[in-house]
N, C-alpha and C positions, 0 to 999 in steps of 0.2 A: 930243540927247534929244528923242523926241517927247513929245505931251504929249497925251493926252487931249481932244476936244473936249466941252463941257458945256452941255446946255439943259434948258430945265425945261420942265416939263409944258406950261405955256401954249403956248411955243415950240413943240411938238407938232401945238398946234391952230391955230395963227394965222400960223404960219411953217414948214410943212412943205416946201415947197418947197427953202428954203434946208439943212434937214435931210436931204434926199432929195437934193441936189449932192454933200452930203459923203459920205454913206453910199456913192452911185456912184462916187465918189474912193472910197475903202475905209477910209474913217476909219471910228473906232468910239466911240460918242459915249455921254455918260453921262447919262445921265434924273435930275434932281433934283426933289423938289417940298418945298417950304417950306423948302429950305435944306438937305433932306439926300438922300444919295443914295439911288432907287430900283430904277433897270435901269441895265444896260448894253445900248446898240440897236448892232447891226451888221447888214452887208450879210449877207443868206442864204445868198449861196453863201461867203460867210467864214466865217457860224456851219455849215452842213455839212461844212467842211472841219475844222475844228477839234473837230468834234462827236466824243466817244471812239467806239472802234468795239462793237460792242455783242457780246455774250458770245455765246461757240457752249452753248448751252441743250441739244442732243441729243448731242453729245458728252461733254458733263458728265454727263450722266445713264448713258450706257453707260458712262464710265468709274466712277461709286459703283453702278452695277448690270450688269454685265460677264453674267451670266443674264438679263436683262430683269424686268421686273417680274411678278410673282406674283399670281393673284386676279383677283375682278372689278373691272374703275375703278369708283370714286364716280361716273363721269359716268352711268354704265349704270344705278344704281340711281333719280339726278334723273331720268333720260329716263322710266323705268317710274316713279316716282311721279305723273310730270307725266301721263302717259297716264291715270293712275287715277282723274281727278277728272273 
């Protein structure tokens, strides 16, 4: 079983080095302060890897609007407001 490693905030600022050994070992360590837990700190490229992959945004939109959208955007009406002052 592995087991979590745990440091508290101090440990952060006073002993980062020994934090930054484990993280490059790929441990993933858990942030406590006053006795409860706050974050969990892992290596970056563990959190990108683990990271969900993020939604296709234009394809959702052609598929609830298969005609495209109708009208002028609200963005056109901000751009000409903003011009007016």
């Amino acid at each position: 079983m592995h087991h979590m490693k745990i440091s508290t905030v101090r440990d952060l600022r006073y002993s980062f080095s020994r934090i930054a050994k484990w993280l490059k070992a790929g441990e993933t360590i858990e942030i406590t302060y006053r006795g409860k837990r706050l974050a969990r700190l892992m290596h970056a490229g563990l959190a990108s890897a683990a990271s969900p992959e993020r939604p296709d945004f234009e394809s959702r939109l052609e598929r609830l609007f298969p005609q495209g959208l109708k009208g002028t955007p609200a963005s056109l009406f901000i751009i000409e407001d903003r011009d007016r002052t």
